[in-house]
N, CA, C and O atoms as a Tinker XYZ file with bonds, in Angstrom:
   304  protein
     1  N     13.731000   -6.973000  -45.870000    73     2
     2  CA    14.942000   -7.217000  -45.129000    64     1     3
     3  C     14.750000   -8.465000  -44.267000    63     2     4     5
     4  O     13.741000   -8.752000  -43.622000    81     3
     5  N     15.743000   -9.071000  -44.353000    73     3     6
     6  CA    15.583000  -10.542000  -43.673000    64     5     7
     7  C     15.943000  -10.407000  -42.541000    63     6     8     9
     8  O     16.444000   -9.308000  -42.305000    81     7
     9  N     15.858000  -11.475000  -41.285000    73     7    10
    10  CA    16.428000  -11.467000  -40.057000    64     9    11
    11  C     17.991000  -11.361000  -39.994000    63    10    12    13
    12  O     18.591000  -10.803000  -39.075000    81    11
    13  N     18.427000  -11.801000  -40.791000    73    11    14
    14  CA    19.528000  -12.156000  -40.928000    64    13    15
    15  C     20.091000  -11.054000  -41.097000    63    14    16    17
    16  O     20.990000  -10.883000  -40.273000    81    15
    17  N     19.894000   -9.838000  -42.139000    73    15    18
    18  CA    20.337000   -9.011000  -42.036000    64    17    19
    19  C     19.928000   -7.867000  -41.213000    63    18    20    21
    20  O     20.738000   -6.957000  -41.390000    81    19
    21  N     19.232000   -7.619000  -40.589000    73    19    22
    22  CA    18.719000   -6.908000  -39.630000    64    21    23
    23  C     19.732000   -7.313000  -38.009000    63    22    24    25
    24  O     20.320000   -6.514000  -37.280000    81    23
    25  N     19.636000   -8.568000  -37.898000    73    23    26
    26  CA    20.408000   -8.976000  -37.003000    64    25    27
    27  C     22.181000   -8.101000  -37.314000    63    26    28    29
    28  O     22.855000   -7.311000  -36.653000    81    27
    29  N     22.349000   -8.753000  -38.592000    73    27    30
    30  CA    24.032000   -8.333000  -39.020000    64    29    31
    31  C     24.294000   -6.583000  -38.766000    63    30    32    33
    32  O     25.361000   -6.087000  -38.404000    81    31
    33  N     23.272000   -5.986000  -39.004000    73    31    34
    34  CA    22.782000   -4.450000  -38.926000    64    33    35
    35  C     22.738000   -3.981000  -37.247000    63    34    36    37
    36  O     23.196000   -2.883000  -36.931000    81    35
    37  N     22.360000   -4.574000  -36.583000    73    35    38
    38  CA    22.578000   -4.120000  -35.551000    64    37    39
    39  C     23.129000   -5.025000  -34.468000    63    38    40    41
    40  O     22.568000   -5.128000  -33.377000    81    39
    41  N     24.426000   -5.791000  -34.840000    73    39    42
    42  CA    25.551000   -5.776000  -34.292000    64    41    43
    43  C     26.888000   -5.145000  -35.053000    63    42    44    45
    44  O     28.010000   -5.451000  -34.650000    81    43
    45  N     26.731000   -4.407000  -35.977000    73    43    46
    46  CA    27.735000   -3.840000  -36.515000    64    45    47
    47  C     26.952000   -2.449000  -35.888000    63    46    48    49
    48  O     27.818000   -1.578000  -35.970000    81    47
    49  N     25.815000   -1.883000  -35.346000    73    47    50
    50  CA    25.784000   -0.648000  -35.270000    64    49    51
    51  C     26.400000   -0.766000  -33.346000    63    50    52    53
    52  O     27.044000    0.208000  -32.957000    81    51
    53  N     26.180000   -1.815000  -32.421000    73    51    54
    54  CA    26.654000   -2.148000  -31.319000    64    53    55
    55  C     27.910000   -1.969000  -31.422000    63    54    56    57
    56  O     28.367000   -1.162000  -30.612000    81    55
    57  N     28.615000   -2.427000  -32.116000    73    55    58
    58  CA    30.201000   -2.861000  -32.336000    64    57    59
    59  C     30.881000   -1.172000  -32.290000    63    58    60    61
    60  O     31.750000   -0.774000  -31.513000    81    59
    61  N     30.261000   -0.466000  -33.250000    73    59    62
    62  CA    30.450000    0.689000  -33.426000    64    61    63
    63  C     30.574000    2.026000  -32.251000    63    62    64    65
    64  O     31.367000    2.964000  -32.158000    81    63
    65  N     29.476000    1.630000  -31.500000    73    63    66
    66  CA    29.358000    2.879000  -30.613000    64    65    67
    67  C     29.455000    2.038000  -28.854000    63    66    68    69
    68  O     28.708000    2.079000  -27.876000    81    67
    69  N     30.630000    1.406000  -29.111000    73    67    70
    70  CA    30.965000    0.563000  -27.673000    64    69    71
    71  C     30.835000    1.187000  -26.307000    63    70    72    73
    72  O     30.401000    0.538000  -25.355000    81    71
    73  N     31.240000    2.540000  -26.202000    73    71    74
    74  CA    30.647000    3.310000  -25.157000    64    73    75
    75  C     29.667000    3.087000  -24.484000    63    74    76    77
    76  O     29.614000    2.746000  -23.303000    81    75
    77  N     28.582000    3.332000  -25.451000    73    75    78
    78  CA    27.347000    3.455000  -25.178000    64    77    79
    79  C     26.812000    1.931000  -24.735000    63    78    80    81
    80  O     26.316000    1.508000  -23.691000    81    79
    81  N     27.093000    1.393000  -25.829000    73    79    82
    82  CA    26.047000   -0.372000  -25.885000    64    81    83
    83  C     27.110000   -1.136000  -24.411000    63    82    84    85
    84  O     26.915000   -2.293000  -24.041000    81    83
    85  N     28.269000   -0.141000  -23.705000    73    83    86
    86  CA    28.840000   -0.899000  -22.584000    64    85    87
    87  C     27.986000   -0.601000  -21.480000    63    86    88    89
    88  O     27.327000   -1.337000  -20.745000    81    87
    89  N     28.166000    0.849000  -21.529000    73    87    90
    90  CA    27.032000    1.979000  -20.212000    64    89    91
    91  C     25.823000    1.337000  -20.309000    63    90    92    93
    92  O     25.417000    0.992000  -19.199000    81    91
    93  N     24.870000    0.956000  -21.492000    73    91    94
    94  CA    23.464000    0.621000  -21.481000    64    93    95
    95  C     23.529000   -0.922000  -21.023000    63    94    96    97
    96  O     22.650000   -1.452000  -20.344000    81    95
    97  N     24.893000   -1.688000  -21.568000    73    95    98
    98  CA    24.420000   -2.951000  -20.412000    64    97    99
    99  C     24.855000   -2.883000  -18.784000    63    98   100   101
   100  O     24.499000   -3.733000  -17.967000    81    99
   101  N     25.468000   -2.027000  -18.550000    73    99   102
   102  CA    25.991000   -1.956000  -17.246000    64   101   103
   103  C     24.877000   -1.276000  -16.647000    63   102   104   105
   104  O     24.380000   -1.669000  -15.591000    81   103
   105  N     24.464000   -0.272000  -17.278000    73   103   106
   106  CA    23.116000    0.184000  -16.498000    64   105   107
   107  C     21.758000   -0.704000  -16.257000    63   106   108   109
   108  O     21.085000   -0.585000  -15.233000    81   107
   109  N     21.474000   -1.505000  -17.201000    73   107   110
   110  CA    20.830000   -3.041000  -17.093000    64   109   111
   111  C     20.888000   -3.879000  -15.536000    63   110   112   113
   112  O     20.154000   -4.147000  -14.585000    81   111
   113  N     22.326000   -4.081000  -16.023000    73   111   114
   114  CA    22.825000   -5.031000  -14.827000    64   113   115
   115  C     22.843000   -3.983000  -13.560000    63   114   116   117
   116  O     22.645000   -4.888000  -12.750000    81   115
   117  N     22.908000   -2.973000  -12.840000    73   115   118
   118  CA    22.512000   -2.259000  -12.048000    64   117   119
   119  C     21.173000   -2.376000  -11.495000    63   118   120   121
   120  O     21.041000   -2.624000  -10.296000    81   119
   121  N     19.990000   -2.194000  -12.392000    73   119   122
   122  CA    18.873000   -2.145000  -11.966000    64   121   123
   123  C     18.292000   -3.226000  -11.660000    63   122   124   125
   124  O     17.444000   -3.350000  -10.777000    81   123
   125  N     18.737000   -4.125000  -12.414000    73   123   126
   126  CA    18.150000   -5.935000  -12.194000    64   125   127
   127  C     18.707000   -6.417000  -10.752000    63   126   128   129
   128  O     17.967000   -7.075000  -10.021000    81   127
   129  N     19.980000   -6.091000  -10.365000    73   127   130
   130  CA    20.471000   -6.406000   -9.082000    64   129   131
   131  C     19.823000   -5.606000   -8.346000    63   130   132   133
   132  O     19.151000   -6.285000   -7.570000    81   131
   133  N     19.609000   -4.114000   -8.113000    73   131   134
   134  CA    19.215000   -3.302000   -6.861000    64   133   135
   135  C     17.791000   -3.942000   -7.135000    63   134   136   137
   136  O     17.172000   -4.157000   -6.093000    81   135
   137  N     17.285000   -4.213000   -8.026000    73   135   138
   138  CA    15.562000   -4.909000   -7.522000    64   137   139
   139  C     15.872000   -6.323000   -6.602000    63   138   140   141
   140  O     15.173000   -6.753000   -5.685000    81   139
   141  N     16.791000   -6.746000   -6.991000    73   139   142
   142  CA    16.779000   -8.146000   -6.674000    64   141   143
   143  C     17.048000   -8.118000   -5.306000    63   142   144   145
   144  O     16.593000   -8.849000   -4.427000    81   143
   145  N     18.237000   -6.727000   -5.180000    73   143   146
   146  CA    19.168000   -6.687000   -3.423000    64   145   147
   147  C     17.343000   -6.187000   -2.486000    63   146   148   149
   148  O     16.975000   -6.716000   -1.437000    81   147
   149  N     16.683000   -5.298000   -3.115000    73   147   150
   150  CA    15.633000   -4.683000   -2.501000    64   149   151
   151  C     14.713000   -6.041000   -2.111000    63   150   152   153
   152  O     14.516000   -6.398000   -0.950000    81   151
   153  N     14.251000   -6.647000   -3.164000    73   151   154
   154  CA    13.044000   -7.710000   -3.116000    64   153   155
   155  C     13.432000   -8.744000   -1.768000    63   154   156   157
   156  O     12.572000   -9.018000   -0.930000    81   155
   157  N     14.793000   -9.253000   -1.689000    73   155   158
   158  CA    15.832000  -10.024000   -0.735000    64   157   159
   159  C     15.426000   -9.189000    0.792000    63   158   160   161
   160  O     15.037000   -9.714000    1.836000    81   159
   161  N     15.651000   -7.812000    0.523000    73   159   162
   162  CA    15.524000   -7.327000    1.844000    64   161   163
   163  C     14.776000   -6.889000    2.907000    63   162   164   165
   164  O     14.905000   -6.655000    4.108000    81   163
   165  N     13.548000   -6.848000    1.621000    73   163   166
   166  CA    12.207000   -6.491000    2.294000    64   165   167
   167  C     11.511000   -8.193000    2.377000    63   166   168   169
   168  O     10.594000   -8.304000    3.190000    81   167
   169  N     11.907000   -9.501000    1.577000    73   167   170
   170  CA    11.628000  -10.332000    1.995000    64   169   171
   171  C     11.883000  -10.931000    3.610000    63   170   172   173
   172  O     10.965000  -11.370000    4.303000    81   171
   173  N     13.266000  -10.856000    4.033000    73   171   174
   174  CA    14.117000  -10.910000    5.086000    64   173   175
   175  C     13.417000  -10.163000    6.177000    63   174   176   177
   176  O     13.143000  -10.764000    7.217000    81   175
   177  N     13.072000   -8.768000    6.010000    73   175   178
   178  CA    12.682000   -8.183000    7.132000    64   177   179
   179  C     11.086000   -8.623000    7.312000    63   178   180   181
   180  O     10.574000   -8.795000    8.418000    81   179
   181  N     10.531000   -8.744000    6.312000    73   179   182
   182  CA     9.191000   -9.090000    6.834000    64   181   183
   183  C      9.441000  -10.651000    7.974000    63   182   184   185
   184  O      8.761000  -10.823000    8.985000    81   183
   185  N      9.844000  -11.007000    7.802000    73   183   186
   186  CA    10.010000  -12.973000    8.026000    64   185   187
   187  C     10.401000  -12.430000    9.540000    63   186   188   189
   188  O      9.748000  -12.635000   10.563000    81   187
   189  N     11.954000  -11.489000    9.388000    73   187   190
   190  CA    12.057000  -11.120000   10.935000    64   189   191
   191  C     11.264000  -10.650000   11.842000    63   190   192   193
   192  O     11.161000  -10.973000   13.026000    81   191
   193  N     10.491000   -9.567000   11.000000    73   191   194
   194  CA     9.556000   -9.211000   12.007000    64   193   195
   195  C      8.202000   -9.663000   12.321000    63   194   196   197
   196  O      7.388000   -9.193000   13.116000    81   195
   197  N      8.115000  -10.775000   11.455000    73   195   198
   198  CA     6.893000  -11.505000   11.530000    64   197   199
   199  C      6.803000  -13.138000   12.549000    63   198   200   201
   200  O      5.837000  -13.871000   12.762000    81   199
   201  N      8.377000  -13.249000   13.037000    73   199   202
   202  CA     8.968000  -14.238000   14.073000    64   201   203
   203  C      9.066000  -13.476000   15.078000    63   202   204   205
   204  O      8.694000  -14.012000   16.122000    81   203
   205  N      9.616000  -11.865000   15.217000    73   203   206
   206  CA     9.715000  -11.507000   16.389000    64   205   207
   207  C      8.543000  -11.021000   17.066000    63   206   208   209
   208  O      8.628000  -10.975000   18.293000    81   207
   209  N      7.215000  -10.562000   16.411000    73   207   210
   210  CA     5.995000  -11.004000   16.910000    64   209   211
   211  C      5.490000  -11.928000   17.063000    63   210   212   213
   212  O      4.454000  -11.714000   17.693000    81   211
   213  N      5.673000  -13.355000   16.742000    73   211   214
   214  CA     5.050000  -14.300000   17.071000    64   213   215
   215  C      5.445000  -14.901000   18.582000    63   214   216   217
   216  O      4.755000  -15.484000   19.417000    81   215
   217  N      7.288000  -14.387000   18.571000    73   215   218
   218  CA     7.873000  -14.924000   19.786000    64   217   219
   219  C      7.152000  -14.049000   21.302000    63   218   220   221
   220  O      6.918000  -14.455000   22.440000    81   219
   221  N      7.017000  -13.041000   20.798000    73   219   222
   222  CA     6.287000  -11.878000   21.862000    64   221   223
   223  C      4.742000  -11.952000   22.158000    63   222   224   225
   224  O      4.034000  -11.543000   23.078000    81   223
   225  N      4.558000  -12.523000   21.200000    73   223   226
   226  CA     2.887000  -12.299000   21.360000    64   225   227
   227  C      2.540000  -11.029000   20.524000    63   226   228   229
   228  O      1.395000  -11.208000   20.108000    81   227
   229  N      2.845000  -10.255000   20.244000    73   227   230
   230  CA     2.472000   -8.739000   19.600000    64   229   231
   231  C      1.434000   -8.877000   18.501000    63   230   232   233
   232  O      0.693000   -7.982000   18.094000    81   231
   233  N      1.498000  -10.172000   18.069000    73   231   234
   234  CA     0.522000   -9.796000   16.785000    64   233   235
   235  C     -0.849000  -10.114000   17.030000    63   234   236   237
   236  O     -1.734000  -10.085000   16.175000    81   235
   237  N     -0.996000  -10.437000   18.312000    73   235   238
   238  CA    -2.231000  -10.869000   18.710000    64   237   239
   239  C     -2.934000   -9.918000   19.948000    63   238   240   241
   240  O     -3.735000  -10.123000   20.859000    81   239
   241  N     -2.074000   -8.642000   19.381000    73   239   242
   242  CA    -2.339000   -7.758000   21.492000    64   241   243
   243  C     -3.521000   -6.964000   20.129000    63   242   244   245
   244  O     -3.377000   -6.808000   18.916000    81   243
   245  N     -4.452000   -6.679000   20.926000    73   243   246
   246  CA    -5.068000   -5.280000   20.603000    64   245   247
   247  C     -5.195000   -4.385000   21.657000    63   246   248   249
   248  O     -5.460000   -4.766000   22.797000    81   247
   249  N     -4.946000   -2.668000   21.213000    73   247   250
   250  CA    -4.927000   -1.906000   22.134000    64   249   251
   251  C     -6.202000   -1.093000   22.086000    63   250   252   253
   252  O     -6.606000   -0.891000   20.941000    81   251
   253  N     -6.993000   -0.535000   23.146000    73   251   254
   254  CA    -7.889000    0.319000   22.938000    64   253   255
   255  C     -8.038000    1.238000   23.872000    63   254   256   257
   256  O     -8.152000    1.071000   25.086000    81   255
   257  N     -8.034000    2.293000   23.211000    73   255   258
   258  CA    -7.975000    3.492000   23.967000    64   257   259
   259  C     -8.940000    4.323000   24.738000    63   258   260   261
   260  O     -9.872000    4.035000   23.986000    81   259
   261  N     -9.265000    4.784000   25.245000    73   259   262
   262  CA   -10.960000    5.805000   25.925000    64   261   263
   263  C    -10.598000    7.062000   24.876000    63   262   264   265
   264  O     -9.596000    7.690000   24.536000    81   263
   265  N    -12.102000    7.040000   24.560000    73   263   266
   266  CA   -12.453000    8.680000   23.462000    64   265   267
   267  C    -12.367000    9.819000   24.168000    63   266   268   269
   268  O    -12.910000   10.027000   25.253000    81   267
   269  N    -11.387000   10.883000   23.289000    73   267   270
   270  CA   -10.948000   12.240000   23.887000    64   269   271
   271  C    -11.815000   12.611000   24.636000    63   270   272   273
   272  O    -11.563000   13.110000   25.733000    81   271
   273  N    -13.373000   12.379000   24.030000    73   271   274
   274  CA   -14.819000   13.614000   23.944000    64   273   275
   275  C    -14.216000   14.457000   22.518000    63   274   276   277
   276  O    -14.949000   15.431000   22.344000    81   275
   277  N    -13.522000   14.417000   21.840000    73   275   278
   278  CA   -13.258000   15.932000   21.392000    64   277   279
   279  C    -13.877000   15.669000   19.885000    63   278   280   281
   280  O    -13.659000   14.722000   19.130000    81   279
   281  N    -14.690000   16.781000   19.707000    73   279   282
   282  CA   -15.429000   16.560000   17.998000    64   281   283
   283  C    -14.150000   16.961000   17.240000    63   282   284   285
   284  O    -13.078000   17.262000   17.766000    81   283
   285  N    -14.523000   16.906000   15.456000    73   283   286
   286  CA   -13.803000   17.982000   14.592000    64   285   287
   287  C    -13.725000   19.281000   15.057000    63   286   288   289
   288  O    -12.621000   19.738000   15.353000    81   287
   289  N    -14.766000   19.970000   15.170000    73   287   290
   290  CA   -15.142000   21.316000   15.231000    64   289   291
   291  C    -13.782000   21.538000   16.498000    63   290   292   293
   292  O    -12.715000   22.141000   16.376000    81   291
   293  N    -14.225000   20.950000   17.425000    73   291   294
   294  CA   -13.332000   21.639000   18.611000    64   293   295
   295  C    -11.611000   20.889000   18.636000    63   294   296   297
   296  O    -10.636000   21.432000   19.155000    81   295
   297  N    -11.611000   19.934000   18.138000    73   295   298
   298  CA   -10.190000   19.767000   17.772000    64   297   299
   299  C     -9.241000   21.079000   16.460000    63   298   300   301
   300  O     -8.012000   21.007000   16.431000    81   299
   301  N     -9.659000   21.694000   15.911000    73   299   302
   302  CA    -9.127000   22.392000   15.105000    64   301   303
   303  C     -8.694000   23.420000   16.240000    63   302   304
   304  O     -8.055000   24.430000   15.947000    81   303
């Protein structure tokens, strides 16, 4: 079987069951955008929150705390 007809074969089987070959590209185009809206948004927020620590100072604080005393054993 040639390309040619393999190709002709399955756009006459597309053509046929339009329902479906509409839903399966619409469901396509769904997932390619919500990655794209996601990738956009978690790009965006990192940038924001990576300016609004720089403007504060925050990314450079370290905090340290004094030890409970408390082992495993006696924390349970």
């Amino acid at each position: 079987m040639k390309f040619k007809d393999q190709f002709r074969t399955g756009w006459r089987n597309l053509s046929r069951q339009k329902l479906r070959t509409s839903l399966t590209i619409f469901a396509i185009v769904i997932g390619a955008v919500s990655v794209t809206v996601m990738l956009s948004l978690v790009t965006s927020a990192k940038g924001f929150l990576m300016s609004s620590f720089e403007k504060t100072g925050e990314d450079r604080r370290v905090i340290v705390t004094p030890v409970t005393g408390l082992s495993y054993g006696e924390a349970r």
